[in-house]
VOBA-399188 format. One record per atom (N, C-alpha, C, CB): residue number from 1; residue in three letters; x, y, z. Coordinates in steps of 0.05 Angstrom, whole numbers. Glycine has a CB too. Layout:
<rs>
<i = NUM; aa = ALA; u = X; v = Y; w = Z>
...
</rs>
This chain:
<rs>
<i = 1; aa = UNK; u = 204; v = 257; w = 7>
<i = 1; aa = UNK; u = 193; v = 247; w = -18>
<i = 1; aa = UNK; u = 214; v = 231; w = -33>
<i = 1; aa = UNK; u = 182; v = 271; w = -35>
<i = 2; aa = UNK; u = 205; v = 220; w = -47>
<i = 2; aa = UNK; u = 218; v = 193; w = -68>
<i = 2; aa = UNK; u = 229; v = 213; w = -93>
<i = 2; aa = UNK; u = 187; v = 164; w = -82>
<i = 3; aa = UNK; u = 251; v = 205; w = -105>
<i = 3; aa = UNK; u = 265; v = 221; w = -131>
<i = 3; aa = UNK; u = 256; v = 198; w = -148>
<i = 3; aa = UNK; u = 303; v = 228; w = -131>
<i = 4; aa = UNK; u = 250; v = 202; w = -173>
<i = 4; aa = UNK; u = 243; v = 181; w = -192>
<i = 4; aa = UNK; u = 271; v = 200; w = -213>
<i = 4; aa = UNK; u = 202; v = 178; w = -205>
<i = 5; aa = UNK; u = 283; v = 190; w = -233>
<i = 5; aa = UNK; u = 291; v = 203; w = -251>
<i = 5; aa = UNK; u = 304; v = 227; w = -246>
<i = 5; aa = UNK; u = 273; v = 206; w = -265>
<i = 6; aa = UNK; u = 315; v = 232; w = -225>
<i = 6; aa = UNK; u = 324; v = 254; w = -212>
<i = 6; aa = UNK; u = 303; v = 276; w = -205>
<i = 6; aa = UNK; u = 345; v = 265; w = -227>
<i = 7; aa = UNK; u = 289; v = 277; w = -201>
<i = 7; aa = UNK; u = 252; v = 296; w = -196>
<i = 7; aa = UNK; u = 242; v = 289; w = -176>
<i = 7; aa = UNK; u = 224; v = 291; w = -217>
<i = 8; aa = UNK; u = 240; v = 302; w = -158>
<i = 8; aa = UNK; u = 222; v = 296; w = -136>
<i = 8; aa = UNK; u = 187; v = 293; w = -142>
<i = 8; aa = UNK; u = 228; v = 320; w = -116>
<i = 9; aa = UNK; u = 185; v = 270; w = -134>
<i = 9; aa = UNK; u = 155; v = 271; w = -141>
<i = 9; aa = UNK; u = 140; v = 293; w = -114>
<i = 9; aa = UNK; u = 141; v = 234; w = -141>
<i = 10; aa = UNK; u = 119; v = 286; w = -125>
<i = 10; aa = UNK; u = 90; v = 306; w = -107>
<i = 10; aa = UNK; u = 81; v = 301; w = -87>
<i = 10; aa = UNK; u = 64; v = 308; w = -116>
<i = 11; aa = UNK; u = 78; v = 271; w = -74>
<i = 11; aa = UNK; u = 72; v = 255; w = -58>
<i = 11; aa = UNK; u = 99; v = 249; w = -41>
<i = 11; aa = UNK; u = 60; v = 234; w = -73>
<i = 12; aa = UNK; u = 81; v = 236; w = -22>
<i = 12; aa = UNK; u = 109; v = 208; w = 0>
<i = 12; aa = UNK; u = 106; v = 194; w = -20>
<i = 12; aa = UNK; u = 100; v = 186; w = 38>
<i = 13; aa = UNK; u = 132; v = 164; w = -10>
<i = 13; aa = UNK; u = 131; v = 147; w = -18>
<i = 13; aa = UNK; u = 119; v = 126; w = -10>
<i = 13; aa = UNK; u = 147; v = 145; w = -21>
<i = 14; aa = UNK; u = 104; v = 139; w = 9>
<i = 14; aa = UNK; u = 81; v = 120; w = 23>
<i = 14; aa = UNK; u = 54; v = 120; w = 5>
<i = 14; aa = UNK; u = 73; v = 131; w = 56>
<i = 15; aa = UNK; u = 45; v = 149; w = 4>
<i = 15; aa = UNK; u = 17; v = 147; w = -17>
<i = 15; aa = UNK; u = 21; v = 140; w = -44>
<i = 15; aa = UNK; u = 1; v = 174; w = -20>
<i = 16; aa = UNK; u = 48; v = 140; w = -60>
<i = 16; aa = UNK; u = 52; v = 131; w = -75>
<i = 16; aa = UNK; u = 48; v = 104; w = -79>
<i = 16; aa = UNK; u = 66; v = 139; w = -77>
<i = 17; aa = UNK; u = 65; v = 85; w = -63>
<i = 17; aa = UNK; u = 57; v = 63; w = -53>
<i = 17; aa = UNK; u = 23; v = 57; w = -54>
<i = 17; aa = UNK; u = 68; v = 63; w = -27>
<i = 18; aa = UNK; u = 10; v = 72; w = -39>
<i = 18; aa = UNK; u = -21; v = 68; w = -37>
<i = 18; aa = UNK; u = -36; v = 62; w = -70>
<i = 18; aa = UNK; u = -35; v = 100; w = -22>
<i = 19; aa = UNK; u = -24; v = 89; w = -83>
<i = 19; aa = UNK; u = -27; v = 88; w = -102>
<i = 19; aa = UNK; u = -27; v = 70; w = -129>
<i = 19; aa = UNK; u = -18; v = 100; w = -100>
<i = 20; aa = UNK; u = 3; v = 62; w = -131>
<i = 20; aa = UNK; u = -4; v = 40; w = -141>
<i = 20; aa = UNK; u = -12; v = 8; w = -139>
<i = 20; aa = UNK; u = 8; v = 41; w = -149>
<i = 21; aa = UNK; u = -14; v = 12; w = -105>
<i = 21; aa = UNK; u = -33; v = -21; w = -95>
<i = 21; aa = UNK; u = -56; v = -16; w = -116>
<i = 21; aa = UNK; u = -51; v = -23; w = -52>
<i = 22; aa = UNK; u = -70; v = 6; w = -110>
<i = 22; aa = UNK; u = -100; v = 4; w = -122>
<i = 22; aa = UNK; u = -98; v = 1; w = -146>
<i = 22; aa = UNK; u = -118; v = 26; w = -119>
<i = 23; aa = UNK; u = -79; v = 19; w = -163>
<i = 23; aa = UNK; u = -81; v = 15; w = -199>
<i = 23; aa = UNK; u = -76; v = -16; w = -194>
<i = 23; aa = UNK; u = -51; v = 35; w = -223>
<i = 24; aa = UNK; u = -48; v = -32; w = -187>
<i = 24; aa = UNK; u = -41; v = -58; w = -191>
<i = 24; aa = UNK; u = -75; v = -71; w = -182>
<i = 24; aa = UNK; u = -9; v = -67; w = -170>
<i = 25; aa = UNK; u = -84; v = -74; w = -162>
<i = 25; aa = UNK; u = -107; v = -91; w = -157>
<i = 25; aa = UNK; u = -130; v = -78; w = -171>
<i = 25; aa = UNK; u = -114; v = -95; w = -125>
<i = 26; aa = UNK; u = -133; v = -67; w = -188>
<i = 26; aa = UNK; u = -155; v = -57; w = -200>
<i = 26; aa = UNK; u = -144; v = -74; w = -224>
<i = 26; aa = UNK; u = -160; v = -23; w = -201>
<i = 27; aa = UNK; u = -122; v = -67; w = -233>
<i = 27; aa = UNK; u = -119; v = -76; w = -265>
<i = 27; aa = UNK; u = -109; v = -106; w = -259>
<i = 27; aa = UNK; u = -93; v = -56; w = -287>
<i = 28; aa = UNK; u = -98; v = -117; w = -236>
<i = 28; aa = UNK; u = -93; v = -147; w = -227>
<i = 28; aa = UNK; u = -129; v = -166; w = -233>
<i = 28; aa = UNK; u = -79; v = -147; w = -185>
<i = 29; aa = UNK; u = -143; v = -151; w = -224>
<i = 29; aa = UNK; u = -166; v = -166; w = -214>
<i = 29; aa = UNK; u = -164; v = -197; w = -210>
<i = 29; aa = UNK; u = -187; v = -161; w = -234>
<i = 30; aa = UNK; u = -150; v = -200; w = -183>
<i = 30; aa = UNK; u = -144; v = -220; w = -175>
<i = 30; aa = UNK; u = -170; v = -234; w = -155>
<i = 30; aa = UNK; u = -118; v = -213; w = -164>
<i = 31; aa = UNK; u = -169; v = -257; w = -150>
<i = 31; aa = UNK; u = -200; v = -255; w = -149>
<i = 31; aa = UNK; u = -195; v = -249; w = -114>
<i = 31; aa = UNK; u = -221; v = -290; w = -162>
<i = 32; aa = UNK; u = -231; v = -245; w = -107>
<i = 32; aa = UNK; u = -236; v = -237; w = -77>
<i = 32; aa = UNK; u = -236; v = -264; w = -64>
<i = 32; aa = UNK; u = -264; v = -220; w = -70>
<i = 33; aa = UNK; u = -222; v = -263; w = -44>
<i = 33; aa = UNK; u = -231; v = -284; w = -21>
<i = 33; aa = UNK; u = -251; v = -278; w = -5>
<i = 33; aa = UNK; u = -212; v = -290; w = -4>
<i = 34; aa = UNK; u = -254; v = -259; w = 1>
<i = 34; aa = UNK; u = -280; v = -252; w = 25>
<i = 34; aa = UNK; u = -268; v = -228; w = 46>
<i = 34; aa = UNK; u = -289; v = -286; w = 47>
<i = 35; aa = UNK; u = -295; v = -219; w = 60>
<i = 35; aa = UNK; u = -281; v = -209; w = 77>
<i = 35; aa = UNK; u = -261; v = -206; w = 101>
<i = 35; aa = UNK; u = -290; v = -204; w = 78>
<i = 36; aa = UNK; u = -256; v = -239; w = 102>
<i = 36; aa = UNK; u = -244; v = -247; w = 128>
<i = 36; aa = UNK; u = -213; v = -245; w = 118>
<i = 36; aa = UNK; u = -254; v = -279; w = 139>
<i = 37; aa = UNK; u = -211; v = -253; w = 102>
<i = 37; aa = UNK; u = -178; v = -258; w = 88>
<i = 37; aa = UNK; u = -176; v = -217; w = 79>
<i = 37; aa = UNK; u = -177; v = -290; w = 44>
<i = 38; aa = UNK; u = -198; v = -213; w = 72>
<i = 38; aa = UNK; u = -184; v = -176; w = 73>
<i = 38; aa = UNK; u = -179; v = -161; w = 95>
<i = 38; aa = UNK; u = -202; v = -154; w = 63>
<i = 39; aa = UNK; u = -197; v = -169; w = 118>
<i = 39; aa = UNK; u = -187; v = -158; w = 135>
<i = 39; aa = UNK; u = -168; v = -160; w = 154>
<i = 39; aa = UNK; u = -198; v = -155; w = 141>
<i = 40; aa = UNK; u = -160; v = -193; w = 148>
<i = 40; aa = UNK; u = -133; v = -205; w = 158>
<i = 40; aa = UNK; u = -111; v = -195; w = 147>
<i = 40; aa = UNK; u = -130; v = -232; w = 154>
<i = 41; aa = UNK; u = -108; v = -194; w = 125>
<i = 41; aa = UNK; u = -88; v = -170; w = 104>
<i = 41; aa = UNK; u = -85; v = -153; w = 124>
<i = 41; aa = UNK; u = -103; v = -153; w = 73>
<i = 42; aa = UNK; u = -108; v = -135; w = 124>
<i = 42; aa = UNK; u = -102; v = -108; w = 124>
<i = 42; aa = UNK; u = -98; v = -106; w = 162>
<i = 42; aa = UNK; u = -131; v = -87; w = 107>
<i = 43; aa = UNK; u = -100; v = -114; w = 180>
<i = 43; aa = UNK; u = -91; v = -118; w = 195>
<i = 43; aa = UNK; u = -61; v = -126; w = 195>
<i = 43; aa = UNK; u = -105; v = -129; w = 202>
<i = 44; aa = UNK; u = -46; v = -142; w = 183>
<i = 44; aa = UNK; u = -24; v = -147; w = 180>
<i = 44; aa = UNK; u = -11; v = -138; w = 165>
<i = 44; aa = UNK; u = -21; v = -162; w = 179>
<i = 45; aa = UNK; u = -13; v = -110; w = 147>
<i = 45; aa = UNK; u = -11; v = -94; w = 127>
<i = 45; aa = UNK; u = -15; v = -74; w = 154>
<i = 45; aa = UNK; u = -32; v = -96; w = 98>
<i = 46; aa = UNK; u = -27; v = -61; w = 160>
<i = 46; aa = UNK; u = -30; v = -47; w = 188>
<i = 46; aa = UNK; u = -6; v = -44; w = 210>
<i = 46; aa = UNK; u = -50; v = -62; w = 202>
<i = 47; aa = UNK; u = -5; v = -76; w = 218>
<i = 47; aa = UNK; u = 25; v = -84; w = 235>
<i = 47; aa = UNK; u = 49; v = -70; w = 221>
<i = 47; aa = UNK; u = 33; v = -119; w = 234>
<i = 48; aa = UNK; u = 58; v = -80; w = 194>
<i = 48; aa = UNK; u = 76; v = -78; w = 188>
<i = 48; aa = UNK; u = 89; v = -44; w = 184>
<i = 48; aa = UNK; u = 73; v = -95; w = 171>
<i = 49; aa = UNK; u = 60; v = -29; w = 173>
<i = 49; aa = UNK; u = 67; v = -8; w = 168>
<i = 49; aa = UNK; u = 70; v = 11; w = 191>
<i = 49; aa = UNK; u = 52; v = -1; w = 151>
<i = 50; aa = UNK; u = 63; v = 4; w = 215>
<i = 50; aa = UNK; u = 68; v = 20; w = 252>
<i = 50; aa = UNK; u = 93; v = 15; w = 254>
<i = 50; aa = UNK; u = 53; v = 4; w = 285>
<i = 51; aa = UNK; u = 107; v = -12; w = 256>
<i = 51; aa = UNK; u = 128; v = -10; w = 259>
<i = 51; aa = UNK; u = 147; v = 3; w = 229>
<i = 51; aa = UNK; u = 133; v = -37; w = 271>
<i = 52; aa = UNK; u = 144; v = -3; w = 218>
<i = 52; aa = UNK; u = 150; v = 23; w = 185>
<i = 52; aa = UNK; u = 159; v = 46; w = 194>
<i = 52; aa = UNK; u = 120; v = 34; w = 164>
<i = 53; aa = UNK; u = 143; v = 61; w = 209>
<i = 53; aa = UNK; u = 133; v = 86; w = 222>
<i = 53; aa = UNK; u = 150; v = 95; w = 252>
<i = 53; aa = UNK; u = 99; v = 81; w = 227>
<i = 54; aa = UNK; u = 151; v = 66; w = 265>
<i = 54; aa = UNK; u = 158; v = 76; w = 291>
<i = 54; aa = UNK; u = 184; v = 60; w = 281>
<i = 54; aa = UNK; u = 139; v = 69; w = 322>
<i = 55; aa = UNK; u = 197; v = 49; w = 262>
<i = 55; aa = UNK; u = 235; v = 52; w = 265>
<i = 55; aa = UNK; u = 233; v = 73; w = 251>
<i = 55; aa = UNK; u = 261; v = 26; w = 251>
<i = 56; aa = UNK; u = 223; v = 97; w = 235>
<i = 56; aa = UNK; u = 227; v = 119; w = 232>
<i = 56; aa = UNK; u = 231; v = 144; w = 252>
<i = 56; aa = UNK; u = 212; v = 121; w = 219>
<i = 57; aa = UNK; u = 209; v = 142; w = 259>
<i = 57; aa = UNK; u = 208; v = 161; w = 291>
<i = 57; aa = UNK; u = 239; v = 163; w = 301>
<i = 57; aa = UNK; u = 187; v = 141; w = 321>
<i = 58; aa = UNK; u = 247; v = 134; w = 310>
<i = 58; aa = UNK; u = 272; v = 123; w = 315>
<i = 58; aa = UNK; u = 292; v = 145; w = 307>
<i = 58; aa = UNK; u = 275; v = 97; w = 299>
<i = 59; aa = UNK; u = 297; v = 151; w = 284>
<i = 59; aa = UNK; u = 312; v = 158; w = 259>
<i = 59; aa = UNK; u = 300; v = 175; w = 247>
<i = 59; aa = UNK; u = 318; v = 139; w = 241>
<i = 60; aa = UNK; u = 285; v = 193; w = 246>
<i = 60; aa = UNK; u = 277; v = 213; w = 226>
<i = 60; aa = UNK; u = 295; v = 220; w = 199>
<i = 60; aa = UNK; u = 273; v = 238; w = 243>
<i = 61; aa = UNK; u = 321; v = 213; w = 202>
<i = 61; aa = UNK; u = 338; v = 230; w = 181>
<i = 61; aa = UNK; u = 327; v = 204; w = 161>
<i = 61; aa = UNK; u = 380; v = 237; w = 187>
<i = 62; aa = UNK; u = 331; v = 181; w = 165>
<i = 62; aa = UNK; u = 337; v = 163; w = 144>
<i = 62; aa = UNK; u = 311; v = 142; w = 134>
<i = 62; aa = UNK; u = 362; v = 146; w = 156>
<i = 63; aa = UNK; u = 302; v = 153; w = 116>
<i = 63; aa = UNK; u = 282; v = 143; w = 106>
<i = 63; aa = UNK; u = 288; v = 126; w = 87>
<i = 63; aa = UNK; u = 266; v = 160; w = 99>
<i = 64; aa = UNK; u = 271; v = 100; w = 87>
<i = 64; aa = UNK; u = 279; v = 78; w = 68>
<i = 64; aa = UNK; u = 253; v = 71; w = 50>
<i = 64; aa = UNK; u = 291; v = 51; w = 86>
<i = 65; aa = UNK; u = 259; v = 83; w = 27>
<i = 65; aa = UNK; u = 237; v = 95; w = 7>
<i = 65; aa = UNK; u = 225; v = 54; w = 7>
<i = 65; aa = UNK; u = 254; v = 117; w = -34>
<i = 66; aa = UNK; u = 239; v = 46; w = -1>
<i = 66; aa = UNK; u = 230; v = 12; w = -6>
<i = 66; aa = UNK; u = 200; v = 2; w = 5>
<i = 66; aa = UNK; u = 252; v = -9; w = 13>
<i = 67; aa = UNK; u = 212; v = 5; w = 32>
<i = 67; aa = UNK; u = 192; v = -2; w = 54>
<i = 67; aa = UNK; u = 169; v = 13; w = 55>
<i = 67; aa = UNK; u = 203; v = -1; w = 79>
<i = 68; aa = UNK; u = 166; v = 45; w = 50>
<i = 68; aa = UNK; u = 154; v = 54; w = 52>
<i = 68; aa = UNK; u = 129; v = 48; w = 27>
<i = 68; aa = UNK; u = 167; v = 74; w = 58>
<i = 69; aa = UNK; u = 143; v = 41; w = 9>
<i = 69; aa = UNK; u = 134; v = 35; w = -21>
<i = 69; aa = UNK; u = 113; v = 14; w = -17>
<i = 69; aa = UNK; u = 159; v = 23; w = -42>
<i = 70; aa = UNK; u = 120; v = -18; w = -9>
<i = 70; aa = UNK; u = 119; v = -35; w = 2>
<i = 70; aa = UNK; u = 90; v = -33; w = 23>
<i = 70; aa = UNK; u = 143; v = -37; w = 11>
<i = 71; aa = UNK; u = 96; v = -28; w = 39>
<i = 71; aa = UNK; u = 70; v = -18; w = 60>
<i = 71; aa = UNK; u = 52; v = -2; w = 54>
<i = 71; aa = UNK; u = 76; v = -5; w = 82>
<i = 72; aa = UNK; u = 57; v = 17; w = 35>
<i = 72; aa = UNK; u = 25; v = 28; w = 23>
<i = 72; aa = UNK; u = 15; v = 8; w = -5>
<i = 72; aa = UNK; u = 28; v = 68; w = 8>
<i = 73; aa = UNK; u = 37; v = -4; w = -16>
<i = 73; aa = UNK; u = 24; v = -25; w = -37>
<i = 73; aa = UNK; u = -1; v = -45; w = -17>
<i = 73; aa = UNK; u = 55; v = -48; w = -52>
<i = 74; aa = UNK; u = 17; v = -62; w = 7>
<i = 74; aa = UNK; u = 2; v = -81; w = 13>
<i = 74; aa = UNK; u = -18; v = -70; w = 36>
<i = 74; aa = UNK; u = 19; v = -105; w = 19>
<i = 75; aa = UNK; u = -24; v = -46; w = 37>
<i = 75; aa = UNK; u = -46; v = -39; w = 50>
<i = 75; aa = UNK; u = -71; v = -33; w = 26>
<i = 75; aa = UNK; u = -37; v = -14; w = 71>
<i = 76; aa = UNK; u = -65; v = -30; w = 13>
<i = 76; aa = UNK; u = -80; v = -16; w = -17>
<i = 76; aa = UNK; u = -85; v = -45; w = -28>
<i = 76; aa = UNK; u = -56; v = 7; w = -43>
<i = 77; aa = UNK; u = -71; v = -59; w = -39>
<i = 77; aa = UNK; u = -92; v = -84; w = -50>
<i = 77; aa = UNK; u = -114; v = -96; w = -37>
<i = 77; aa = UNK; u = -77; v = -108; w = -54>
<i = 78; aa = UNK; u = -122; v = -102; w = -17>
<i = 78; aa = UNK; u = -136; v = -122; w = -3>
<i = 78; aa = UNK; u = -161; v = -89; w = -5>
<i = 78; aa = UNK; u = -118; v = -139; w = 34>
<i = 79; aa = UNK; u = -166; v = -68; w = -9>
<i = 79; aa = UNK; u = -185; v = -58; w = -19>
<i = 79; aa = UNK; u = -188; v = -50; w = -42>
<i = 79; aa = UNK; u = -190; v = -44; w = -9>
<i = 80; aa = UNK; u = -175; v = -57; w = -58>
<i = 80; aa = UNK; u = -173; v = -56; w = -88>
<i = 80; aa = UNK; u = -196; v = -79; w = -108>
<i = 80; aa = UNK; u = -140; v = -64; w = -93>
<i = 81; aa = UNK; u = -179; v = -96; w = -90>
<i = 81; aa = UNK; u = -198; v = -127; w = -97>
<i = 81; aa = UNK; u = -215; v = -126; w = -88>
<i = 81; aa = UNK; u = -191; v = -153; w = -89>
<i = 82; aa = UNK; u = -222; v = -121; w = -64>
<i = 82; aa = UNK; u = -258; v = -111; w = -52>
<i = 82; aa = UNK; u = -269; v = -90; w = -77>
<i = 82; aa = UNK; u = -259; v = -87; w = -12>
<i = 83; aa = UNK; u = -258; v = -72; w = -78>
<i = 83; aa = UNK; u = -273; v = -47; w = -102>
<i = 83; aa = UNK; u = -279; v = -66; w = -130>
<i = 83; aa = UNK; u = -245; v = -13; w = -112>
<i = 84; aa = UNK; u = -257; v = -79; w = -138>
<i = 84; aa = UNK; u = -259; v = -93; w = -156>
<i = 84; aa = UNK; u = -279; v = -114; w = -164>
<i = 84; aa = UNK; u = -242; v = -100; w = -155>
<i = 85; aa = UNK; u = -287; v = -127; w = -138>
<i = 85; aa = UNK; u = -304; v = -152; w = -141>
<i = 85; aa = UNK; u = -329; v = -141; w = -140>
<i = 85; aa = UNK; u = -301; v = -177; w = -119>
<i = 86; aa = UNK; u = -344; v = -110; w = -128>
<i = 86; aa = UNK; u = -354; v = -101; w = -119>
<i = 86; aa = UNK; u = -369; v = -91; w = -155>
<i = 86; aa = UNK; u = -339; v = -87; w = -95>
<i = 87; aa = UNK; u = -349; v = -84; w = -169>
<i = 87; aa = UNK; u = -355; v = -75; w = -185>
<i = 87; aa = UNK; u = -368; v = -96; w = -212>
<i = 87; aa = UNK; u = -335; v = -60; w = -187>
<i = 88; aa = UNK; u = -355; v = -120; w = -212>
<i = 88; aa = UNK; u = -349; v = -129; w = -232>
<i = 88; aa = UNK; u = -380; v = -153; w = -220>
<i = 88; aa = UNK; u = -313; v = -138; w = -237>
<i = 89; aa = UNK; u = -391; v = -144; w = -202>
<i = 89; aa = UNK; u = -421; v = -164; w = -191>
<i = 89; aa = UNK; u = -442; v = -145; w = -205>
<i = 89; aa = UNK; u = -428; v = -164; w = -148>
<i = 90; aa = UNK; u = -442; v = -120; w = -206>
<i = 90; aa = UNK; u = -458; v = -107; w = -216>
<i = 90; aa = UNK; u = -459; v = -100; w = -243>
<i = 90; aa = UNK; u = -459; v = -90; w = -204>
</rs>
């Protein structure tokens, strides 16, 4: 887990990450491109976060909170903005 302020938070720093993709693209309401550009995201948001995962495996001791941060942000927007546009039609 991630230390904020010297405190271990509750979470990884991965769902944290998740976490605030969605607050940021919920309160971003950046507009939707469609579904083709989300699922191209999240496919390449996907990529990035396996290998994330497997240079960890690698290394178990040394976790690099950044990246981890990083890869649940940009897996979390590209359905944020879907929930968002989803909402804001109705």
């Amino acid at each position: 887990t991630i230390e904020v302020l010297s405190n271990k938070m509750p979470m990884c720093s991965r769902c944290a990450g998740i976490s605030i993709g969605i607050g940021v693209g919920l309160i971003a309401g950046k507009p939707y491109y469609g579904p083709k550009v989300m699922w191209g995201w999240l496919i390449v948001a996907t990529a990035l976060m396996v290998i994330d995962m497997y240079t960890l495996s690698a290394d178990p001791h040394h976790v690099w909170h950044p990246s981890r941060l990083a890869t649940g942000m940009l897996l979390s927007l590209p359905v944020a903005d879907a929930l968002s546009a989803i909402v804001r039609r109705e």
